[in-house]
MARMARTOR-927879 format. One record per atom (N, C-alpha, C): residue in one letter; x, y, z. Coordinates in steps of 0.2 Angstrom, whole numbers, padded with zeros to 4 digits, always signed. Example, Ala and Ser with C-alpha at 12.3 -4.5 7.8 and 13.67 -1.06 7.14 Angstrom:
% residues 2
A+0066-0028+0039 A+0062-0022+0039 A+0066-0016+0039 S+0064-0011+0035 S+0068-0005+0036 S+0064+0000+0039 
***
This chain:
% residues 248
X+0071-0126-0131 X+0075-0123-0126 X+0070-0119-0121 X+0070-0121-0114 X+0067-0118-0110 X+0069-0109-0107 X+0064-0107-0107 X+0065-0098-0105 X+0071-0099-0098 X+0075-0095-0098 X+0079-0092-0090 X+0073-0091-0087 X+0067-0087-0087 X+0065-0087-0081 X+0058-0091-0080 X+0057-0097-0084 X+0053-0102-0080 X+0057-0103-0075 X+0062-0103-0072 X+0064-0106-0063 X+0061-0100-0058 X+0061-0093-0062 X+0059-0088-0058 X+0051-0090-0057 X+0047-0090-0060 X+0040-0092-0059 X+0039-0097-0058 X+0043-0103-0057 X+0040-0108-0053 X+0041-0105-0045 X+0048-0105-0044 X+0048-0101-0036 X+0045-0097-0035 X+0040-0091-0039 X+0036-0088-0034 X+0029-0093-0035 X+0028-0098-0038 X+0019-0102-0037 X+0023-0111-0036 X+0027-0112-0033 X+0029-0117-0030 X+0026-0118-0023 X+0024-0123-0019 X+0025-0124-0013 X+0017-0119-0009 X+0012-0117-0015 X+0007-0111-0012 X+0002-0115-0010 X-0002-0113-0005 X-0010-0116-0004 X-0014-0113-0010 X-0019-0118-0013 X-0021-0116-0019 X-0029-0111-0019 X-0029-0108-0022 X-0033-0104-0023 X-0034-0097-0018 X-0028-0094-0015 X-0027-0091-0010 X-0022-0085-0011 X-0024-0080-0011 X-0016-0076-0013 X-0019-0067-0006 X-0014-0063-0006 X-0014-0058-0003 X-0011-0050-0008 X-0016-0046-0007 X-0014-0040-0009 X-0014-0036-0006 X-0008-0028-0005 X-0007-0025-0001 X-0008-0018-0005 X-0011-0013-0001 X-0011-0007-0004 X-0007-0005+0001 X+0000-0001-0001 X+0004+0001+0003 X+0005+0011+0001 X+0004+0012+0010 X+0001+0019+0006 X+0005+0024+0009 X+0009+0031+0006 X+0013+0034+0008 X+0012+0040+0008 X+0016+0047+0009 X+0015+0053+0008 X+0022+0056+0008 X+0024+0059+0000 X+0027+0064-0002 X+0027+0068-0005 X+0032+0075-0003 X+0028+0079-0008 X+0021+0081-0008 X+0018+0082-0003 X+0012+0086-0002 X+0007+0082-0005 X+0007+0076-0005 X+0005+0071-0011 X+0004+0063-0006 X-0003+0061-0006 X-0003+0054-0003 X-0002+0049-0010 X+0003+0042-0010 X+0005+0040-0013 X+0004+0032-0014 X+0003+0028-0016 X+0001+0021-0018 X+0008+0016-0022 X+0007+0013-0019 X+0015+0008-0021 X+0012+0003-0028 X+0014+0002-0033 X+0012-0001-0037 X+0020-0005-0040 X+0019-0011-0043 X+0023-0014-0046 X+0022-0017-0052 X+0025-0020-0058 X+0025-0024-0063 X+0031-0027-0066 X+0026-0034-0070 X+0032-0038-0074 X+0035-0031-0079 X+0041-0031-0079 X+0043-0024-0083 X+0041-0029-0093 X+0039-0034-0095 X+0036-0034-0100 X+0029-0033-0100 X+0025-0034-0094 X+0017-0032-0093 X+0019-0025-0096 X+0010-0023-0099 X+0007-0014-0099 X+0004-0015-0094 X+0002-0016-0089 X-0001-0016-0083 X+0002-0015-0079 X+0003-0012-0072 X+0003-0011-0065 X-0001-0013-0060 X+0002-0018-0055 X-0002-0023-0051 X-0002-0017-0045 X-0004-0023-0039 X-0003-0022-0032 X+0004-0026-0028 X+0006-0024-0023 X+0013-0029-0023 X+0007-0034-0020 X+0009-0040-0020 X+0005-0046-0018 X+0007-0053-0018 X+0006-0058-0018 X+0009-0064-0019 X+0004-0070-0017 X+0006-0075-0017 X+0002-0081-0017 X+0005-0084-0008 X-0001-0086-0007 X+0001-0091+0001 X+0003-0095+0001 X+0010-0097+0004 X+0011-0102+0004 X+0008-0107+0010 X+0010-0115+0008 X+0008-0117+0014 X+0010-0118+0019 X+0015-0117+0021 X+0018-0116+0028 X+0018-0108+0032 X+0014-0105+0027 X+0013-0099+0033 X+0008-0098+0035 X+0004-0091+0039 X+0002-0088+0040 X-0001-0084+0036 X-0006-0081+0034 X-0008-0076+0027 X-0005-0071+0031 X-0007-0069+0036 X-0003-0062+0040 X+0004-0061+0038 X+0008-0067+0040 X+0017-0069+0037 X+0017-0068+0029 X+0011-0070+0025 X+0012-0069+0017 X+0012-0063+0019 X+0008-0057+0021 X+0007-0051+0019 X+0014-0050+0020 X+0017-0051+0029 X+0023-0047+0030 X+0028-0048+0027 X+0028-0056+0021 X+0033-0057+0018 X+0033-0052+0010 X+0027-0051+0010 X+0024-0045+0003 X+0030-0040+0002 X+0028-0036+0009 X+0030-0031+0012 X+0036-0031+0011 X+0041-0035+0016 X+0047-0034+0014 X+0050-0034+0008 X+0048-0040+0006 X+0051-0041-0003 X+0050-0033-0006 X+0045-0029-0006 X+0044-0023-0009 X+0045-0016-0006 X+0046-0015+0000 X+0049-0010+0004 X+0055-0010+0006 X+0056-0017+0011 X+0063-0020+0015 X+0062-0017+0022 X+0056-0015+0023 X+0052-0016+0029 X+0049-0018+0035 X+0051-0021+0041 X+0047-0026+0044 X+0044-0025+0050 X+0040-0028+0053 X+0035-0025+0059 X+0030-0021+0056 X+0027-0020+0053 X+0021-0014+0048 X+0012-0016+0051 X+0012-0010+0055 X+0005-0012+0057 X+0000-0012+0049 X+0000-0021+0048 X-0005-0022+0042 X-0013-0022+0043 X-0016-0020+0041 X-0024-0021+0042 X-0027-0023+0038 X-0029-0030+0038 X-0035-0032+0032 X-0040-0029+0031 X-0044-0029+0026 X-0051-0025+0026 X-0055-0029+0021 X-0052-0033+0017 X-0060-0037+0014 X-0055-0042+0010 X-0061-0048+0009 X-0059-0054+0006 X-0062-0052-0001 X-0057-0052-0008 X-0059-0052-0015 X-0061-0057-0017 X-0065-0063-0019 X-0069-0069-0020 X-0073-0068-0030 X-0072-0065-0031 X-0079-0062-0038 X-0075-0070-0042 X-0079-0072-0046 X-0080-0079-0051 X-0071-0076-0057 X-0075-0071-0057 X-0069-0068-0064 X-0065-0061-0062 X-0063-0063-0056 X-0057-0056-0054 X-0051-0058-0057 X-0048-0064-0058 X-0041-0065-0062 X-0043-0064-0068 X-0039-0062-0073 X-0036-0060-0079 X-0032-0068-0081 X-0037-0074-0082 X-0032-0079-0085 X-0028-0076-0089 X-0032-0073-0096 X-0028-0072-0101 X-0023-0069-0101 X-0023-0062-0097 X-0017-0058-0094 X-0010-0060-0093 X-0013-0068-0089 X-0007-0073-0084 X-0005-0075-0089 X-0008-0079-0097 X-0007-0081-0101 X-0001-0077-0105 X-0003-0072-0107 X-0001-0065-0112 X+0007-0065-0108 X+0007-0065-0101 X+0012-0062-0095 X+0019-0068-0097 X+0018-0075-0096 X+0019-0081-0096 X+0023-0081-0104 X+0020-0080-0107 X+0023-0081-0115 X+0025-0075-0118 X+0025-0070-0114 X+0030-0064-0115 X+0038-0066-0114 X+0038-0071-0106 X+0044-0071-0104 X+0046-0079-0108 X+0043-0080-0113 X+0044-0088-0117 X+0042-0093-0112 X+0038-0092-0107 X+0036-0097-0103 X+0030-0100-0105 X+0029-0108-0107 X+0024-0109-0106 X+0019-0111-0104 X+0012-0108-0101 X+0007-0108-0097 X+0006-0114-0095 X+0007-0120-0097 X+0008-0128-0095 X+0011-0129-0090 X+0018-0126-0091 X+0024-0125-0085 X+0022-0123-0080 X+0019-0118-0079 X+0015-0114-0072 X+0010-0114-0070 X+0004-0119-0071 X-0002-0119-0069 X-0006-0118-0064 X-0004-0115-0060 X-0004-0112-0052 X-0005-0104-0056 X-0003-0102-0060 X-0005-0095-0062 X-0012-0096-0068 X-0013-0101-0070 X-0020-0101-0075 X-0026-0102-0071 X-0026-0103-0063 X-0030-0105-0057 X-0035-0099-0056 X-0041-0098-0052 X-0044-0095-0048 X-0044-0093-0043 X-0038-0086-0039 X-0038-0086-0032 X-0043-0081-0029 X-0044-0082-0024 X-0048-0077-0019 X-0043-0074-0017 X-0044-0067-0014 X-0037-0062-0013 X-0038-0058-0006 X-0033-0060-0002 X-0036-0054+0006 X-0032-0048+0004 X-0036-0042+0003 X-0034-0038+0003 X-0032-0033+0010 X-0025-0031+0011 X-0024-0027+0018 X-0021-0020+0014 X-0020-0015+0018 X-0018-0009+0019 X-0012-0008+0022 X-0008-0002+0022 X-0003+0000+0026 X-0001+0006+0025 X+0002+0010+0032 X+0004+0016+0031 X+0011+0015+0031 X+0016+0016+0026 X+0023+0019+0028 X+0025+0025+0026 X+0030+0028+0030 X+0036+0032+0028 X+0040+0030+0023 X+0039+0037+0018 X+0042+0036+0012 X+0050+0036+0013 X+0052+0039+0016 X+0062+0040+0016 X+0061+0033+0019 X+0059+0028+0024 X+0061+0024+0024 X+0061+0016+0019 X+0057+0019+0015 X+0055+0013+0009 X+0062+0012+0004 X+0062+0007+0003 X+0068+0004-0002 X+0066+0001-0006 X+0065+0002-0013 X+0059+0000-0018 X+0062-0005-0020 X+0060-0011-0023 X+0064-0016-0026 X+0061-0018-0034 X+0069-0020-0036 X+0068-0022-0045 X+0075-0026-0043 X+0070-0032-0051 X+0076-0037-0052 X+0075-0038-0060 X+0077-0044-0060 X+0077-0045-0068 X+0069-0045-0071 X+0064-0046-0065 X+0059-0046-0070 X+0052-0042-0069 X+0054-0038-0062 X+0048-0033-0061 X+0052-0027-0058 X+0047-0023-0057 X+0051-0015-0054 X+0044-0013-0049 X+0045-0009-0044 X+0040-0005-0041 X+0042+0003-0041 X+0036+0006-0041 X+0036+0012-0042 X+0031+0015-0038 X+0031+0022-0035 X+0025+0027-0034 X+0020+0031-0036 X+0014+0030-0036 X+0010+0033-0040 X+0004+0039-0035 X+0002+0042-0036 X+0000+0049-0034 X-0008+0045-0034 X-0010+0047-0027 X-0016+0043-0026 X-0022+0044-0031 X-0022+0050-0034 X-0028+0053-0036 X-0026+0051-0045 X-0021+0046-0047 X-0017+0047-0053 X-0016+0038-0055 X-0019+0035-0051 X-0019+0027-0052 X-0020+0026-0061 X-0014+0022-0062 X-0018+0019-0070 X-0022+0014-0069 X-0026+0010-0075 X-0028+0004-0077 X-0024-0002-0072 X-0027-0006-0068 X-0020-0010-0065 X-0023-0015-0066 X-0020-0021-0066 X-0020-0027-0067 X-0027-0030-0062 X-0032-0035-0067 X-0038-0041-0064 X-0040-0035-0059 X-0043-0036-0055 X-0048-0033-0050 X-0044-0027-0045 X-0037-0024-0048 X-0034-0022-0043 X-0034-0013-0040 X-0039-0010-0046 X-0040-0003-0046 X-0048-0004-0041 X-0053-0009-0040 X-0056-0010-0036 X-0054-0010-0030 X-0049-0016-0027 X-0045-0016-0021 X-0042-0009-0019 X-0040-0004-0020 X-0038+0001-0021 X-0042+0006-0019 X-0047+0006-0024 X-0055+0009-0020 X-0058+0007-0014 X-0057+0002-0015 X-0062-0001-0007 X-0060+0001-0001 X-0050-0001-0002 X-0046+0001+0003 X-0049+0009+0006 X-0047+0014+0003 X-0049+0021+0002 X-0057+0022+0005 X-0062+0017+0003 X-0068+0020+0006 X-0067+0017+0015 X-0064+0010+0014 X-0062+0008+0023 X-0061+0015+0024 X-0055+0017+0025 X-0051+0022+0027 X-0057+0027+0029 X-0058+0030+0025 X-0063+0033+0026 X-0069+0033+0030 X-0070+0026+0033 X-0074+0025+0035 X-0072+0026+0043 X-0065+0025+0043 X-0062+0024+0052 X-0059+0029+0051 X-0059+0036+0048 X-0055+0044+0049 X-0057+0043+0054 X-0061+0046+0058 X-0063+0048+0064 X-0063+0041+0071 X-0062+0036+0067 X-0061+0032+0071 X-0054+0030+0073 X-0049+0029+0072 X-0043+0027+0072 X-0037+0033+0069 X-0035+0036+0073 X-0029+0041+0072 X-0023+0041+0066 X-0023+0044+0060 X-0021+0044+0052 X-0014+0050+0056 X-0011+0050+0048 X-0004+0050+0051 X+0001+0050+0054 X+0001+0044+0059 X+0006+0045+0064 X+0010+0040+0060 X+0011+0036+0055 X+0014+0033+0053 X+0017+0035+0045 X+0015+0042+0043 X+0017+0043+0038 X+0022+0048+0038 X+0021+0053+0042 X+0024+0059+0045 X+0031+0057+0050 X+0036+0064+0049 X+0040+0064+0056 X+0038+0064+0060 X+0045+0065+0066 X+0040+0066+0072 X+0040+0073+0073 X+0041+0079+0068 X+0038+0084+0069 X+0037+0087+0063 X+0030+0091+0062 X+0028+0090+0055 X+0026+0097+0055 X+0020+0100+0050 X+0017+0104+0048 X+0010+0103+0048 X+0004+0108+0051 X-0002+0105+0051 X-0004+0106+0043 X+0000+0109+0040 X-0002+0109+0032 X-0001+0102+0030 X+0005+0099+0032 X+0005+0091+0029 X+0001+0086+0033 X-0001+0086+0039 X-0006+0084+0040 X-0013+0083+0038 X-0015+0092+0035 X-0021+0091+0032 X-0021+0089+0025 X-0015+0088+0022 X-0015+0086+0014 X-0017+0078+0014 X-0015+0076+0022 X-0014+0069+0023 X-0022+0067+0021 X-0027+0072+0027 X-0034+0069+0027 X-0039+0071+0021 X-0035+0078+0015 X-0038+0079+0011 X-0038+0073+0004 X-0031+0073+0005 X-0033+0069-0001 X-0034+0060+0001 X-0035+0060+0006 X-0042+0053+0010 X-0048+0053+0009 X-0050+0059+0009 X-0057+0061+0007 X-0060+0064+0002 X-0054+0064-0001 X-0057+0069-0007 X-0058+0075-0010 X-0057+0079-0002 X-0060+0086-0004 X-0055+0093+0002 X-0058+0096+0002 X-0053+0101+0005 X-0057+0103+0010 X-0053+0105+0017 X-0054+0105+0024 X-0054+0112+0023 X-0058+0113+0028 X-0057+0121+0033 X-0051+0121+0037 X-0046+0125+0034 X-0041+0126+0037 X-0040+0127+0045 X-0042+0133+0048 X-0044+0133+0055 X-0047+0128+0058 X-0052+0125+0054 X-0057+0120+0060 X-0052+0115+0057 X-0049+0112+0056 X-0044+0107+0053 X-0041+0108+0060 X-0038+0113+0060 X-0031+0112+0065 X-0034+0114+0072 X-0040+0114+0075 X-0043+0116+0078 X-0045+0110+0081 X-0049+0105+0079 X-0051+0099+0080 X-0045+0096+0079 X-0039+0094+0076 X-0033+0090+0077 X-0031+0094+0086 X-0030+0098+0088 X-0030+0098+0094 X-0034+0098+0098 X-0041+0099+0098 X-0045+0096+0102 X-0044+0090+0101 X-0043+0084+0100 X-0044+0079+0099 X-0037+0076+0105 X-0031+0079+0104 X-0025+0077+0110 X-0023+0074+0104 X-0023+0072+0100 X-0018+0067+0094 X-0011+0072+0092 X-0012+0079+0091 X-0006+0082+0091 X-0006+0086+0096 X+0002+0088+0097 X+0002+0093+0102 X+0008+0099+0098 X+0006+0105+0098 X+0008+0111+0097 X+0016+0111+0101 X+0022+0112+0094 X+0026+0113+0098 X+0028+0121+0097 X+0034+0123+0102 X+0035+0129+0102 X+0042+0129+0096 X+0041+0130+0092 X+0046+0130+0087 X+0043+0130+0080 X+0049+0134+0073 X+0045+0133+0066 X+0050+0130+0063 X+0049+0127+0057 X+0051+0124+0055 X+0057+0130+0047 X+0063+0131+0052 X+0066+0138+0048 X+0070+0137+0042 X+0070+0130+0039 X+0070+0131+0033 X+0066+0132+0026 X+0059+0133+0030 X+0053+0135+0026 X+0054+0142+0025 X+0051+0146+0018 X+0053+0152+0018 X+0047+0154+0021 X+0048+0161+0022 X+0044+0165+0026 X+0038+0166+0024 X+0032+0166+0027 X+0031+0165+0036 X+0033+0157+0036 X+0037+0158+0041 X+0039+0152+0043 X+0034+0146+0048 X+0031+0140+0045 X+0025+0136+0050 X+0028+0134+0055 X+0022+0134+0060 X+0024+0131+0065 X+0024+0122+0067 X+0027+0119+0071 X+0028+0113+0071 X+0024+0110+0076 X+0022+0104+0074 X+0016+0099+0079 X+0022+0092+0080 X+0018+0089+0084 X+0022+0081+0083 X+0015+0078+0085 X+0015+0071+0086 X+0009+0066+0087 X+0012+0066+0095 X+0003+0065+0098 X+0004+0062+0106 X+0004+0055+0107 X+0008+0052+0108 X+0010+0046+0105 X+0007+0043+0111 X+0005+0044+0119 X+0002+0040+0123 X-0007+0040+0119 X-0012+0048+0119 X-0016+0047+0116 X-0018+0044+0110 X-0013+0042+0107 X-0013+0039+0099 X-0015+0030+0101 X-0010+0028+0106 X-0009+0020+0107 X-0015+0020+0112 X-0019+0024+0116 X-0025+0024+0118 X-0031+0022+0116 X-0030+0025+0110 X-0037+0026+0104 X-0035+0017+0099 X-0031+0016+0100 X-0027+0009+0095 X-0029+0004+0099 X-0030+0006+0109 X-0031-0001+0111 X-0038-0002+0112 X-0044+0001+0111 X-0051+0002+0111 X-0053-0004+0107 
***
């Protein structure tokens, strides 16, 4: 008797360009906390990356955006790739093996998983209220605290780093978030944004000193009066010198 869900895993490795797949490090902020999107088979002890295989009638850009949706319900997300993963031994055959005969699937039947792929890794900023996690019969996604990653599946706590040192490498280069934040905010969640990107903890005056010199935010005349007392003051992004600095 064959498993229910060999039909699930031939649909997601049917119809792919072989040896190609896309991971996404989807990256958010809650709770005073920057935050990392992770999913898994709900029978794996591992937590991946949302990711999937290219097919051949798309675009890898269209594989990401299709990532995306499937795991947010998202669309349009300014994605950025950052590096191609290629190492001889990043996949976890055994893992895909172990994963495959958990669900009574035999590894014969899906061969397209016992394969070697190279993986484009991209990045993404979203808003958390706007995110709609998805789960079905055979995986679940969840948020993880960026400082708080577990063990993730084949090469994926690497991608995860790497993304992080990018980032790190364009703070000063490319205006951080205007994609995470409302449109009015507190300069304390903005600097939790750059603290936990870097690692370490900002001069609070010169933090909010330099976000206004810079024109990225502008000081509004209002505070934000559900906070209890002293009540912060509210910023929003300058949304013309943000899309200035984007077109360079």
């Amino acid at each position: 008797m064959k498993s229910l869900y060999l039909e699930t895993f031939k649909a997601q490795t049917e119809n792919i360009h072989p040896g190609l797949s896309v991971d996404c490090v989807i990256i958010s902020f809650h709770e005073q906390k920057m935050k990392i999107l992770l999913n898994k088979y709900k029978l794996s002890k591992l937590w991946m990356l949302p990711g999937g295989l290219v097919h051949k009638e798309e675009d890898v850009d269209e594989a990401v955006q299709r990532v995306l949706l499937q795991r947010t319900g998202l669309t349009n997300i300014k994605l950025r790739q950052f590096y191609l993963f290629g190492k001889k031994d990043r996949c976890n055959i055994d893992n895909n093996r172990d994963l495959l005969e958990s669900y009574g699937v035999s590894p014969d039947d899906i061969p397209n998983l016992m394969s070697r792929y190279a993986t484009l890794g991209y990045f993404a900023f979203v808003r958390y209220d706007q995110v709609s996690l998805s789960e079905d019969d055979t995986d679940l996604s969840m948020w993880f605290d960026i400082d708080k990653i577990p063990k993730l599946s084949h090469d994926h706590n690497e991608i995860i780093n790497r993304a992080i040192k990018h980032i790190r490498l364009l703070i000063d280069v490319i205006p951080i978030g205007y994609e995470l934040l409302p449109e009015e905010f507190t300069i304390v969640e903005l600097r939790k944004i750059y603290e936990d990107i870097l690692g370490e903890e900002l001069d609070k005056r010169n933090f909010r000193k330099r976000m206004l010199t810079s024109e990225l935010i502008v000081s509004l005349d209002k505070k934000r009066e559900l906070d209890p007392y002293p009540q912060p003051n509210l910023y929003s992004f300058n949304m013309k010198r943000i899309e200035e600095l984007l077109d360079l």
